[in-house]
N, CA, C and O of each residue as an XYZ file, in Angstrom:
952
protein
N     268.179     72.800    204.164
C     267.166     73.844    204.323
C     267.550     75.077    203.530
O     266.801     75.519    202.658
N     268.593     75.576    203.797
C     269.350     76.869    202.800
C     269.235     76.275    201.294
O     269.026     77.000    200.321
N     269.401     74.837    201.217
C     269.273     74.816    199.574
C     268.025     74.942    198.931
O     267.796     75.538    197.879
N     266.983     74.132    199.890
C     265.334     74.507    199.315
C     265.329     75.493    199.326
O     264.796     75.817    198.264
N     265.813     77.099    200.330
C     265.151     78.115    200.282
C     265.998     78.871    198.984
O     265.447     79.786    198.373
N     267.061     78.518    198.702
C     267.582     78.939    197.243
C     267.187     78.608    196.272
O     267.296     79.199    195.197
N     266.442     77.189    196.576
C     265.874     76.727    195.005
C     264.352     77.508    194.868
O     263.919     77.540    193.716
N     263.561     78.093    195.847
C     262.575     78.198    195.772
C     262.206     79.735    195.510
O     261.217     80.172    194.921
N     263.646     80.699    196.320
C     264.027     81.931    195.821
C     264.231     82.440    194.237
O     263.995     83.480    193.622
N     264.927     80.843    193.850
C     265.302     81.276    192.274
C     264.032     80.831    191.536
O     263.825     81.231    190.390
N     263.167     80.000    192.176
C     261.990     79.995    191.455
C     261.164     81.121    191.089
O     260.526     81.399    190.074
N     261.401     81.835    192.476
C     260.253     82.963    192.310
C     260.484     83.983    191.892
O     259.690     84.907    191.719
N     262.051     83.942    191.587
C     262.933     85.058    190.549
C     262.531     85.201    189.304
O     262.258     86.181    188.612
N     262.540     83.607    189.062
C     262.403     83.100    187.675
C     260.795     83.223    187.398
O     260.477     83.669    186.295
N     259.976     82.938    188.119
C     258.681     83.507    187.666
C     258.647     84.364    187.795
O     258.584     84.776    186.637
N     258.623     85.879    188.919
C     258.743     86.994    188.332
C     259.249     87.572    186.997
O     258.657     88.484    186.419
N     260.610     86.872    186.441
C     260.868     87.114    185.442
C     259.920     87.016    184.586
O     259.427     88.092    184.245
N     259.428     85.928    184.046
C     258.602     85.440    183.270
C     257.553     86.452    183.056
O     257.283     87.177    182.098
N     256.883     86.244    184.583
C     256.105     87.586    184.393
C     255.972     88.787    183.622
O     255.207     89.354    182.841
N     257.352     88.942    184.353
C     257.601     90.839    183.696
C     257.983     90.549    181.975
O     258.295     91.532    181.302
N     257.947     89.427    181.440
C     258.148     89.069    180.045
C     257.604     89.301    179.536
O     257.768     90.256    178.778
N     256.226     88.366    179.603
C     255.254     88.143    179.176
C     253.776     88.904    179.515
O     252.657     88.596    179.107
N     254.154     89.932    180.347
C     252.904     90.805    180.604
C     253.055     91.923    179.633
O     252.232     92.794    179.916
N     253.900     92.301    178.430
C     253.755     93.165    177.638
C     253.384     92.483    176.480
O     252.668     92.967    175.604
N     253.954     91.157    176.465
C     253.058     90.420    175.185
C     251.539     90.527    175.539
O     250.686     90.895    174.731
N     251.302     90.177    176.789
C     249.645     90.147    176.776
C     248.973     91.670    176.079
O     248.152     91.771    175.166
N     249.742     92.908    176.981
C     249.194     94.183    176.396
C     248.934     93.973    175.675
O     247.721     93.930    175.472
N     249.805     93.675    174.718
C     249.662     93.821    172.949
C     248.849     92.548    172.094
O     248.544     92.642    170.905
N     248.611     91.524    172.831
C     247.740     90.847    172.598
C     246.331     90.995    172.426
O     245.567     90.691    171.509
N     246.125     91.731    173.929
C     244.761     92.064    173.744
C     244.052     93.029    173.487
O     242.838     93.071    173.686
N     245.044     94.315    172.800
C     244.416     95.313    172.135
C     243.907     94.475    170.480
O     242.964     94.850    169.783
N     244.854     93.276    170.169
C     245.149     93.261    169.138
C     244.063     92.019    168.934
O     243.628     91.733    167.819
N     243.779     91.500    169.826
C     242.552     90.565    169.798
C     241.196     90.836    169.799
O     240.358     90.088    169.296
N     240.942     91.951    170.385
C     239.615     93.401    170.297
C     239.751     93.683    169.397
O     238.651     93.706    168.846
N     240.755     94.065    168.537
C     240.238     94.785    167.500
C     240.367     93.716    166.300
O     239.880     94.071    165.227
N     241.130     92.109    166.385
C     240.305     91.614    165.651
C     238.871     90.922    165.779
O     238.282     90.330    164.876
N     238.470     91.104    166.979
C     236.825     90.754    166.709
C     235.977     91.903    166.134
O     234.996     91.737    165.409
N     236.490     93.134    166.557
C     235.465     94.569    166.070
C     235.201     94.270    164.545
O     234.134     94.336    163.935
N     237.006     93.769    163.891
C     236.894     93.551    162.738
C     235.787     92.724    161.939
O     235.096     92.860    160.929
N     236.010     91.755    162.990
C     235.152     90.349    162.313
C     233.638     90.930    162.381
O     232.816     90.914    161.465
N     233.514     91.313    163.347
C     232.198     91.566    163.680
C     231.460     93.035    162.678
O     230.258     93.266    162.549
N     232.560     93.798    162.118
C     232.233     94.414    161.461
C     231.560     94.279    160.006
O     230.594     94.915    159.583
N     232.505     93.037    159.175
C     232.896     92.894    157.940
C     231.635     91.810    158.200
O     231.450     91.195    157.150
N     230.874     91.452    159.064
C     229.632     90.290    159.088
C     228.506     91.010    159.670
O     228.075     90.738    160.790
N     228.097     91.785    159.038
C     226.741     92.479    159.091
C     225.232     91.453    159.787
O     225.231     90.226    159.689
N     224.436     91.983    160.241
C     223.393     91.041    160.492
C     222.231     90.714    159.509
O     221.703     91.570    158.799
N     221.964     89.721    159.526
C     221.125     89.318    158.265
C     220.056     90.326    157.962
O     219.827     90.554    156.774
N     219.318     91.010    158.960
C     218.332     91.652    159.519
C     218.569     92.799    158.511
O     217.838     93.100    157.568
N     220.069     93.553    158.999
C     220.489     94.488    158.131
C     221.077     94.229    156.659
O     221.113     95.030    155.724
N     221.310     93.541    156.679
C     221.393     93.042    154.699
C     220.547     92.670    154.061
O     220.576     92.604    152.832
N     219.578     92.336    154.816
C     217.999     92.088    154.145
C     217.238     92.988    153.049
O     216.784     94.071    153.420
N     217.085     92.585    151.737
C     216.717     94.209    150.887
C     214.774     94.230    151.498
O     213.827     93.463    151.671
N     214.964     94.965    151.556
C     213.321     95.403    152.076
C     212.525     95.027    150.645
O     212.837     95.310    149.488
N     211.244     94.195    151.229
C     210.170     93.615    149.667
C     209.402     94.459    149.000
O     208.240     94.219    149.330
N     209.438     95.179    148.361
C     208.739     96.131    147.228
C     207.425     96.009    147.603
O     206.990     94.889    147.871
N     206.794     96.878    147.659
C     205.086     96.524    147.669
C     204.906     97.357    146.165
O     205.553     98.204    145.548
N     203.182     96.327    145.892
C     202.738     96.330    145.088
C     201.236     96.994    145.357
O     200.512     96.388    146.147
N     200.672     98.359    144.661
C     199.383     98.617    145.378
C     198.638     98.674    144.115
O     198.949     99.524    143.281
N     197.441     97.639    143.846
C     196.883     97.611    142.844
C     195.198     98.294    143.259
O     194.438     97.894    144.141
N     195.050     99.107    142.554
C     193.610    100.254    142.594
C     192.473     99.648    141.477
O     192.462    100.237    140.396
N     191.788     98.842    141.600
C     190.941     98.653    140.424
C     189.430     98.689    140.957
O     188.873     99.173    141.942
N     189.088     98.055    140.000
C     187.087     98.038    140.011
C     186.735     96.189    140.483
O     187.416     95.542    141.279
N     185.786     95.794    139.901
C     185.347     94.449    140.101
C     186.115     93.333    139.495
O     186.184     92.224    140.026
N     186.819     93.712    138.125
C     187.395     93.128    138.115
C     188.673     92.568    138.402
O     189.294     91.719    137.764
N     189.036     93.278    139.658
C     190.554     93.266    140.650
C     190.202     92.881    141.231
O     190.937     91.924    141.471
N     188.921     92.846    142.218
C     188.712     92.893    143.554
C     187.855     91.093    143.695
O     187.458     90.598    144.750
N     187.784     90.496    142.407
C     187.349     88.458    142.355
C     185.686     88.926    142.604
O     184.963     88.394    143.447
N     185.362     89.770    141.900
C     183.799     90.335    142.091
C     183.601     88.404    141.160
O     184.166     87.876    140.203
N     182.441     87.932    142.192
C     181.924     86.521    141.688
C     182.679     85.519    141.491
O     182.419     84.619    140.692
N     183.693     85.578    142.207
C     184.697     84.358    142.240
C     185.359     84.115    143.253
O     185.896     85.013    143.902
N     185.450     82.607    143.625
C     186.416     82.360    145.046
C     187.407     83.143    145.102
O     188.248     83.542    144.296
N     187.104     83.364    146.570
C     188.473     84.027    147.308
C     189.911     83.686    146.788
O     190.009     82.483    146.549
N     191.004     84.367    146.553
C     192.040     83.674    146.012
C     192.532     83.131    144.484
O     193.549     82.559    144.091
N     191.232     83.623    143.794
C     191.411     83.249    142.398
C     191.389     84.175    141.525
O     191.488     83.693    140.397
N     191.291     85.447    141.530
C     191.684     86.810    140.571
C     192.531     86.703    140.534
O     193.104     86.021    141.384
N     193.226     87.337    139.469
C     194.609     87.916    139.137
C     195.337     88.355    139.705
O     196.546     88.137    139.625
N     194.563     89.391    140.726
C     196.040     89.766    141.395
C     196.109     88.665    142.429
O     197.290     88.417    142.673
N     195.227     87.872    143.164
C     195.778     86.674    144.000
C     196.576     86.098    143.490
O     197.633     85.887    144.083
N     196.298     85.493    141.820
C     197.288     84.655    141.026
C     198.753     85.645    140.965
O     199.839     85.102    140.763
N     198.614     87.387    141.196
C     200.084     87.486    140.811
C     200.472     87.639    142.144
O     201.683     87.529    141.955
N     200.356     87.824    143.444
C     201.028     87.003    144.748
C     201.402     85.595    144.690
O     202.435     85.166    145.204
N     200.678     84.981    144.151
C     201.321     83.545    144.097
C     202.599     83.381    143.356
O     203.665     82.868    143.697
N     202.184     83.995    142.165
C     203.776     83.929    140.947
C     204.843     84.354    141.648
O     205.929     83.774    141.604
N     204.564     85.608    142.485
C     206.027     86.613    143.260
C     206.051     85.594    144.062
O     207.054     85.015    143.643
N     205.502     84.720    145.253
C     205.896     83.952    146.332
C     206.613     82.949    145.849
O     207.610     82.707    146.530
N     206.428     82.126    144.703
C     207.240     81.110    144.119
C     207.681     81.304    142.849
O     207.204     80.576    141.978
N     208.897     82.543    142.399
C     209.242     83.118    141.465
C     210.744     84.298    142.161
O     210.857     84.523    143.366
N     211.625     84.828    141.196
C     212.497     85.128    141.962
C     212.403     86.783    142.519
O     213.117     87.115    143.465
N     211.675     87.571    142.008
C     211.307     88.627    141.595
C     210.427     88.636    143.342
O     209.279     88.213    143.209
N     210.701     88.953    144.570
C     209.939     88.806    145.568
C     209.065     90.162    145.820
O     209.429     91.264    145.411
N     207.765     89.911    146.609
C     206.818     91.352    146.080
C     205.749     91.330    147.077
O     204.963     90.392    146.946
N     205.530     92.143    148.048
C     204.309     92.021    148.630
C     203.118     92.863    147.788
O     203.346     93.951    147.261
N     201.831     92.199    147.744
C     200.817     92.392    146.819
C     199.733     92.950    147.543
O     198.928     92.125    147.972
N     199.450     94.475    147.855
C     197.966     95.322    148.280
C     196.812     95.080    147.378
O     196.999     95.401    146.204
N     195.479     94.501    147.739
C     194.759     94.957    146.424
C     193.537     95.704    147.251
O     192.850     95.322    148.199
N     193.559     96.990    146.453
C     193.053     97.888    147.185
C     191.418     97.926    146.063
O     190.552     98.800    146.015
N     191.467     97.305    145.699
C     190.397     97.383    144.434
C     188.830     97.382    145.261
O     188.549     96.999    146.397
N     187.991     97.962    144.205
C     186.894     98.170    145.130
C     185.682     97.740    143.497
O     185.830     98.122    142.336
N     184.609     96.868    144.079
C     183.491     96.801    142.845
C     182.775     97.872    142.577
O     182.380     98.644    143.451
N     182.532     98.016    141.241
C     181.306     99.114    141.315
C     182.653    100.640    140.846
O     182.215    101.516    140.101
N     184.062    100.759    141.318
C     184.787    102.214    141.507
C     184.825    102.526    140.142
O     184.615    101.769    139.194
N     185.145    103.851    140.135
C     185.029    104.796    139.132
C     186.403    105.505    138.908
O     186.845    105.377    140.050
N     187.305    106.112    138.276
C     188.166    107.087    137.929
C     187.943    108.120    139.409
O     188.721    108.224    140.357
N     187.132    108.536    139.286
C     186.428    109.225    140.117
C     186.992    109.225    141.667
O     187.758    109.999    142.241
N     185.941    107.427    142.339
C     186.703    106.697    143.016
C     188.178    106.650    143.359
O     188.739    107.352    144.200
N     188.588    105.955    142.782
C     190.292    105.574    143.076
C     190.890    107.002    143.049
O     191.752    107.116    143.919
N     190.705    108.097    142.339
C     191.256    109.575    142.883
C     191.178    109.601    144.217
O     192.167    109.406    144.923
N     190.129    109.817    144.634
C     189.760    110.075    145.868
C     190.531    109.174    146.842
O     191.295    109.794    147.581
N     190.497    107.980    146.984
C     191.004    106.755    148.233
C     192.342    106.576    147.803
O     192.962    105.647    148.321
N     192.966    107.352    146.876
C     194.677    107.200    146.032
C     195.596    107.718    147.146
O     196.722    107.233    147.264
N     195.124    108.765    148.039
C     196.328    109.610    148.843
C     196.530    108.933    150.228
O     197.534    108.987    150.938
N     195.397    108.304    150.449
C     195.306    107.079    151.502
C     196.106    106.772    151.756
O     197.053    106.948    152.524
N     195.454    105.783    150.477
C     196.349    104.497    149.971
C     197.560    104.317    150.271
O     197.997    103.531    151.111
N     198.545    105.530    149.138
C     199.841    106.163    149.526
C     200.146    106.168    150.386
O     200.836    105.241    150.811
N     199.765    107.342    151.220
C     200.507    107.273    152.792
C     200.395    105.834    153.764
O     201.309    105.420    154.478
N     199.316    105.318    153.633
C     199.430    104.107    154.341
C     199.873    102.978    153.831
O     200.607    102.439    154.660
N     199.799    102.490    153.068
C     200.800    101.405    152.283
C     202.526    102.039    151.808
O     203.540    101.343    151.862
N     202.502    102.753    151.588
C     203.354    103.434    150.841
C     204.151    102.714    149.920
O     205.307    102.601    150.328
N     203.931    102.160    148.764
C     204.190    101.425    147.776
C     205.381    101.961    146.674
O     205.629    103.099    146.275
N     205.990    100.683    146.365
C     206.766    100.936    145.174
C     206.174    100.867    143.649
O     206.855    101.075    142.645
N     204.927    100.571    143.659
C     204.590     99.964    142.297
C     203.102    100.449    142.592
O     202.594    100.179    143.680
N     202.383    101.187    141.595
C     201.018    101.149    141.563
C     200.474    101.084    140.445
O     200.815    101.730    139.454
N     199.328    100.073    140.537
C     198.958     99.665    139.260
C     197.177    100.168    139.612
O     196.532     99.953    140.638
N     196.864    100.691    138.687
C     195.775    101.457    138.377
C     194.701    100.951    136.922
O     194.671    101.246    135.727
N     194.024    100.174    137.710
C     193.019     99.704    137.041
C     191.256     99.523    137.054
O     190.519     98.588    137.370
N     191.023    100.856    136.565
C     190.340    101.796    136.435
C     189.618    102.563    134.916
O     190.422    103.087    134.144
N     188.432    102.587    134.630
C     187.912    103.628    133.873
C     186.515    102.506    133.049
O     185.615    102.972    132.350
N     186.675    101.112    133.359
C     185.918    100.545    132.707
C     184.173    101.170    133.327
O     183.292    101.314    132.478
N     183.913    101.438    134.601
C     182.702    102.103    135.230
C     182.725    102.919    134.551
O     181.766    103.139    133.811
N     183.734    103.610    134.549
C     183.298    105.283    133.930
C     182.565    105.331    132.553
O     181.752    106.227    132.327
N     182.889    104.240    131.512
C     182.060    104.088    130.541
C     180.763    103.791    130.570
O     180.002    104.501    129.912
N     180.217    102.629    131.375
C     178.982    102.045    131.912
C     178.383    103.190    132.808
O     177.179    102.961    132.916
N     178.662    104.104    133.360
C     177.701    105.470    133.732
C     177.612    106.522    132.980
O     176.850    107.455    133.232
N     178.733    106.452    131.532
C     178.555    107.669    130.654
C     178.695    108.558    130.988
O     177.991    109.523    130.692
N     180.213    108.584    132.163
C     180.797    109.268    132.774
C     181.695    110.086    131.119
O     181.983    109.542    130.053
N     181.889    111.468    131.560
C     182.907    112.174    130.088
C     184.438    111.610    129.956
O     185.239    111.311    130.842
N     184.515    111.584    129.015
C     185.646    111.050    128.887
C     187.111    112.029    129.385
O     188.217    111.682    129.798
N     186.632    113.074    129.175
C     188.220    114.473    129.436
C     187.800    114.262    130.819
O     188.772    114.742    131.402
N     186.658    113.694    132.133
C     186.691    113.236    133.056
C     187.916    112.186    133.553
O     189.007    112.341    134.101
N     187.229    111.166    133.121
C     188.491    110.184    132.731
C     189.568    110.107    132.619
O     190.168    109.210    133.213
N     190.034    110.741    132.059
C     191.475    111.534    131.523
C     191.999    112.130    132.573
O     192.992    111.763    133.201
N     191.220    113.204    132.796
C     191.895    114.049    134.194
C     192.022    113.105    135.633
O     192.934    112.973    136.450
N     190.914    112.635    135.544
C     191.313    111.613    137.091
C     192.418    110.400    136.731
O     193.079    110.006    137.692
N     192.685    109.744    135.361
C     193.482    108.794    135.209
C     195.178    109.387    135.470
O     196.115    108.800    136.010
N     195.117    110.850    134.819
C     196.752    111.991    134.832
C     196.586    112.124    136.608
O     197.269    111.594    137.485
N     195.558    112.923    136.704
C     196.020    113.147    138.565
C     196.127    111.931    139.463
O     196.415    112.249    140.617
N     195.969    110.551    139.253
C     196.554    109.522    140.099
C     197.658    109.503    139.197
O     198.396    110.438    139.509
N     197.942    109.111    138.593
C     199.582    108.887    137.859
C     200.385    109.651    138.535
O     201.227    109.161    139.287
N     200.200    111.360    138.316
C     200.926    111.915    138.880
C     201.137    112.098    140.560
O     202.243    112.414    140.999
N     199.910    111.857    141.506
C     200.097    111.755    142.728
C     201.304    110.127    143.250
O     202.198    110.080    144.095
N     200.833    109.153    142.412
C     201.343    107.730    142.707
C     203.249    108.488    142.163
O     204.260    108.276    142.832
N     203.225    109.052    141.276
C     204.489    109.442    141.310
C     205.250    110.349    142.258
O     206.290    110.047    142.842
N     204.470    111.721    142.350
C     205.144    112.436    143.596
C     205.241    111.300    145.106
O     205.820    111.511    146.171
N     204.622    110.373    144.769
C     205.116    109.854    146.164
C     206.239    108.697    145.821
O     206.291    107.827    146.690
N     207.172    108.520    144.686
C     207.956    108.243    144.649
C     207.859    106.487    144.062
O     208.852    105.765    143.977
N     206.143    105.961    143.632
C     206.055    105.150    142.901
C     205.883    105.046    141.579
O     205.171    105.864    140.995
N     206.612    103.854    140.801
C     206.373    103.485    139.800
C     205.202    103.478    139.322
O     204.533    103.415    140.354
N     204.198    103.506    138.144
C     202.648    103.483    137.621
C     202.721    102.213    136.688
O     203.716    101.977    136.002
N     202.056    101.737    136.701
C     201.416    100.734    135.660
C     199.927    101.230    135.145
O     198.941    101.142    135.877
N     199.885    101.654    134.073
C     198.852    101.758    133.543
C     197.775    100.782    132.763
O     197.931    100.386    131.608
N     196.796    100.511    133.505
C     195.856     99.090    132.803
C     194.845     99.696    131.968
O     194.028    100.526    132.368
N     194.923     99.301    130.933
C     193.765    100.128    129.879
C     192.592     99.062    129.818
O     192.916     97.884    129.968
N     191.020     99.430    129.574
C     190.238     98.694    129.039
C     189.714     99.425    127.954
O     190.213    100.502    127.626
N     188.798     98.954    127.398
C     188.011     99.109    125.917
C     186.516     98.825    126.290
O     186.004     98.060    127.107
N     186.105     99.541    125.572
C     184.131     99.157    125.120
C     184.059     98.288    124.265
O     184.960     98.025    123.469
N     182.800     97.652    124.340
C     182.516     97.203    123.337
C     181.680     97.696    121.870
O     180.876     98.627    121.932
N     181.926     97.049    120.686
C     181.452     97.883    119.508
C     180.307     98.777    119.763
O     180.471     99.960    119.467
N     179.537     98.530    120.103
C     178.159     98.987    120.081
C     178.046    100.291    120.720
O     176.951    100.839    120.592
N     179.220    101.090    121.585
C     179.243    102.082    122.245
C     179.405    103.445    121.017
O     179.239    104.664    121.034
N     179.851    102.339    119.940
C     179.821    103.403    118.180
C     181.124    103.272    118.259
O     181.780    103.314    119.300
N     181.656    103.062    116.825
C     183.637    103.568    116.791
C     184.249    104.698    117.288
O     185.415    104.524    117.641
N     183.749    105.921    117.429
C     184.358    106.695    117.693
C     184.342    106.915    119.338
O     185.320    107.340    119.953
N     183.403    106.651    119.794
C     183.849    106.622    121.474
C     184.672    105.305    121.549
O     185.578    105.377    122.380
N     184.602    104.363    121.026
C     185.252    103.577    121.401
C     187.048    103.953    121.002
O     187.998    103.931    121.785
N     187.048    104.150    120.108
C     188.572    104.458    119.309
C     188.715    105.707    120.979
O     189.459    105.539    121.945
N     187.807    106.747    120.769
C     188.518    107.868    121.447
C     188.636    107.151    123.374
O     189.638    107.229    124.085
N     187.205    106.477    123.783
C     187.749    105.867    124.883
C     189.483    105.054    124.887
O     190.400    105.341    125.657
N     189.496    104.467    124.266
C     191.112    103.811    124.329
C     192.273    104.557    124.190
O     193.377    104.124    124.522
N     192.061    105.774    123.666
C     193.452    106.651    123.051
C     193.248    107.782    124.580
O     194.050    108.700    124.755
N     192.026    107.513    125.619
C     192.370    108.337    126.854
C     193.925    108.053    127.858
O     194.740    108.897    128.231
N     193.919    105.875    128.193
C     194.648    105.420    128.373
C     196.113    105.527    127.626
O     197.202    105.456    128.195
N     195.898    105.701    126.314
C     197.603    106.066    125.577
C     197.794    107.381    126.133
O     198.679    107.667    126.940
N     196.887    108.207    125.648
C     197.167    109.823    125.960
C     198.291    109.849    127.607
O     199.476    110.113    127.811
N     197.300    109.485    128.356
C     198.001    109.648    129.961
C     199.224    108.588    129.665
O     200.120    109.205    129.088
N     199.483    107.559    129.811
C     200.666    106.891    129.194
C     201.703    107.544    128.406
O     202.923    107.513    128.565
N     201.032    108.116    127.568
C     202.350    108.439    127.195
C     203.125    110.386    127.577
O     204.255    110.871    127.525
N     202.192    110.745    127.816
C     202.346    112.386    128.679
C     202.704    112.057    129.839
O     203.013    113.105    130.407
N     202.822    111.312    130.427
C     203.857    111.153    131.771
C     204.579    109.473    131.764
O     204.829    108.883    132.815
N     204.806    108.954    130.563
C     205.918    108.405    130.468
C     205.697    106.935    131.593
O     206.487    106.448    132.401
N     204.506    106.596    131.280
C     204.464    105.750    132.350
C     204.078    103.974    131.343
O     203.373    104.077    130.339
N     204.461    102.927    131.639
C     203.850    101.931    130.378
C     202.570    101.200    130.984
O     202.453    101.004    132.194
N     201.566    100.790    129.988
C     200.735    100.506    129.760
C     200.100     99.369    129.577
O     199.820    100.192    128.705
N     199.624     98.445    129.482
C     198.656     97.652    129.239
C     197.364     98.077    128.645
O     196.516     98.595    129.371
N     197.105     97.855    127.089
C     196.454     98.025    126.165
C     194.951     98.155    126.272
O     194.105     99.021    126.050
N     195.004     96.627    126.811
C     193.986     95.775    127.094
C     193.760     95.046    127.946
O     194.028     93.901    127.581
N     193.314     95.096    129.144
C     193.573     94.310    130.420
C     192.598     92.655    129.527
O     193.191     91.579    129.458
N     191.894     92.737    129.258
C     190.723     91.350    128.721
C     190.944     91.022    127.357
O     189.949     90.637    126.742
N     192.635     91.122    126.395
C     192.804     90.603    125.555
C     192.930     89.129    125.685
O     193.456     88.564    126.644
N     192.433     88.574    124.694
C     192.310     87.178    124.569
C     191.367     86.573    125.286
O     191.495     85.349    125.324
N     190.361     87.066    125.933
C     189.334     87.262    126.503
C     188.102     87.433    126.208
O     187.185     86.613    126.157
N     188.131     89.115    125.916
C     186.854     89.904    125.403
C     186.950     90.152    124.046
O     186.149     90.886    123.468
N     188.155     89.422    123.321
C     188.160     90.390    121.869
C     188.422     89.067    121.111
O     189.196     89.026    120.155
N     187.630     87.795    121.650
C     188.182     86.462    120.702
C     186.603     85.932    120.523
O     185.698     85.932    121.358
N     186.603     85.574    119.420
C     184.813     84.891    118.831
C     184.346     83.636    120.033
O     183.132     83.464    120.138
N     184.957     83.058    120.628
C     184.542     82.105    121.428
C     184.287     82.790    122.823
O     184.317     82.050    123.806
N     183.977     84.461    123.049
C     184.269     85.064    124.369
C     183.540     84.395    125.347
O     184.035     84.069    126.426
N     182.458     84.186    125.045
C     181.595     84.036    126.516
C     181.909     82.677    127.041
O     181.439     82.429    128.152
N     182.507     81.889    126.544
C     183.386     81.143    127.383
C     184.250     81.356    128.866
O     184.209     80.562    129.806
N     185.098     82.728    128.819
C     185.505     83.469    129.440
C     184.914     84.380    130.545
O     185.369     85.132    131.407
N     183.919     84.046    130.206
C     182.823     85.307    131.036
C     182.103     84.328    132.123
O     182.033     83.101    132.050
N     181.556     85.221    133.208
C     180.574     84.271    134.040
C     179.073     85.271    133.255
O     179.100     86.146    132.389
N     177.848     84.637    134.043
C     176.543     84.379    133.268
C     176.156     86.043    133.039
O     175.053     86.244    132.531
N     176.996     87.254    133.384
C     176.696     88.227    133.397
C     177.066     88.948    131.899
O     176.708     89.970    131.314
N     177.848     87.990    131.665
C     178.486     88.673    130.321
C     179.756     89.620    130.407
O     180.672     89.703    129.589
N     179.589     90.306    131.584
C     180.373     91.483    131.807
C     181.676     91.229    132.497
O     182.636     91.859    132.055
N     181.938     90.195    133.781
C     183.052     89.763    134.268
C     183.632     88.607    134.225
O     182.973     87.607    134.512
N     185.186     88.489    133.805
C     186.088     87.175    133.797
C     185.731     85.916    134.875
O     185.548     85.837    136.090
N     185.735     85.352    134.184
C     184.969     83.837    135.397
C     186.425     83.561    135.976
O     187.407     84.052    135.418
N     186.519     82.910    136.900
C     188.117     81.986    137.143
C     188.829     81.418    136.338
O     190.022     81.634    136.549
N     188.601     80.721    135.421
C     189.504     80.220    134.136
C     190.162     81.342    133.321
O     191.321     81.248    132.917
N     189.268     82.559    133.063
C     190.112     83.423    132.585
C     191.549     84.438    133.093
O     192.346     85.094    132.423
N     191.412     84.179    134.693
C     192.187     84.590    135.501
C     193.457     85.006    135.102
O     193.781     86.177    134.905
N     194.451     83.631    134.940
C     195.159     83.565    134.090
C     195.618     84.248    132.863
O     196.630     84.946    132.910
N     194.993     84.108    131.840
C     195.112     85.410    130.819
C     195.316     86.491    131.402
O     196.341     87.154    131.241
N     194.043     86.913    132.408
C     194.458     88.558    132.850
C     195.863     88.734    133.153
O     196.630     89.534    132.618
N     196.214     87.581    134.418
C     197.696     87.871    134.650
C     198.515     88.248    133.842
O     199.024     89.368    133.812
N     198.752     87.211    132.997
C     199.850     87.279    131.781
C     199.460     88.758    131.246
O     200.256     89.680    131.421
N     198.364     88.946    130.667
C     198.415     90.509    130.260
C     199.340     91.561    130.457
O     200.031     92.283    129.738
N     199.061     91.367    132.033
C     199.311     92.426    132.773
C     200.868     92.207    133.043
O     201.650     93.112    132.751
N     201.274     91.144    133.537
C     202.752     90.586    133.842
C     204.301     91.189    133.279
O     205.280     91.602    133.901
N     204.059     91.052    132.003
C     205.488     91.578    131.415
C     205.719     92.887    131.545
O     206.874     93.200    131.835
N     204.715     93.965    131.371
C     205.078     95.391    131.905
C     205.154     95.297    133.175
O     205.513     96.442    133.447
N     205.074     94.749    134.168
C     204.704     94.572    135.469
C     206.370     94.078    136.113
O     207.066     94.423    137.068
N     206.481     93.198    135.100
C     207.734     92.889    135.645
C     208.492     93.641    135.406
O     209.067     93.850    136.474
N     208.954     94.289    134.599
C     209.626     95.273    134.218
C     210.184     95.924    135.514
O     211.274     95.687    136.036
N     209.264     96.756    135.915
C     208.693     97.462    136.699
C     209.650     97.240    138.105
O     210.078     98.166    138.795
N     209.876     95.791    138.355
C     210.074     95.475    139.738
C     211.430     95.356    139.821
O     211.958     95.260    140.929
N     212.426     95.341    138.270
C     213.734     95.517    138.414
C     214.663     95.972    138.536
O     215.683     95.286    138.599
């Protein structure tokens, strides 16, 4: 009996010992195990937060932005959401375009726009009405500079989309209509697109391109517009 209670005394010696051993390794264990998870958990961010936020795109035009006479989904700018969705360049696409708008127009619904979308990229395609009402051209001009410059104070990029008349408007409105679009282009430094309906409106086989109005891109021409517009565009998004 005295020997069990000695063997069982030195047991509990001997685990106390142990104890008092190994309870300062733990301290130091588990400061040191906290702070390597803080670590881990630090240096592995959440996807959520590494995520780069998708650029928006706010495009302002007339009828021919907005698929005036053509299925849903088949203008240009539908075709350039499609390119950004399966392309590497990722982009959410506004089209704020309205038939029938004017220079005029898109001034006016521009500060909206802005604040409620609030976009990285605005593309402004605009002034072809203003010719067809024989709206002034230093009109033109001034409403094409004051969206440029508003789309900029709010901290977006401009794309400038130019159109043209056709001959018959006489050479010299026509020459001076087109040099409105360089003028603003190049006084605030913004790039351009020439011709939104090259290869289009300016090739001997045109009315191919056209639906029965003469005046707007059918769906087959879609395409072209894109590309037009595309390479300054991309630019833009890098």
């Amino acid at each position: 009996m005295q020997h069990e209670a000695t063997n069982w005394l030195l047991g509990v010696t001997t685990r106390r010992g142990l104890a008092r051993l190994l309870l300062p390794l733990c301290l130091i264990a588990v400061p040191l195990a906290g702070h390597a998870q803080a670590t881990k958990t630090a240096a592995k961010p959440s996807a959520k937060a590494a995520a780069k936020p998708v650029p928006r795109i706010l495009v302002v035009g007339d009828s021919i932005s907005s698929e005036y006479g053509l299925p849903r989904g088949s203008g240009w700018v539908a075709l350039l959401q499609k390119r950004l969705d399966t392309g590497k360049q990722k982009a959410e696409v506004i089209n704020a375009s309205i038939s029938g708008d004017t220079t005029s127009g898109g001034r006016s619904r521009l500060p909206q726009l802005l604040s409620k979308h609030q976009p990285q990229v605005v593309v402004l395609e605009l002034g072809g009405n203003d010719a067809l009402r024989g709206l002034s051209l230093q009109q033109t001009r001034d409403n094409l500079k004051a969206m440029t410059v508003a789309a900029q104070k709010a901290r977006a990029k401009v794309l400038l989309v130019g159109m043209q008349v056709p001959p018959n408007y006489g050479p010299q409105y026509t020459a001076d209509f087109a040099k409105a679009f360089v003028d603003v282009s190049q006084a605030h430094k913004v790039p351009l697109v020439p011709f939104l309906l090259k290869g289009v409106g300016d090739v001997p086989d045109s009315q191919r391109w056209f639906q029965a109005d003469r005046i707007h891109p059918n769906a087959q021409a879609q395409g072209k517009l894109l590309d037009n517009v595309w390479p300054q565009l991309q630019r833009l998004l890098r």
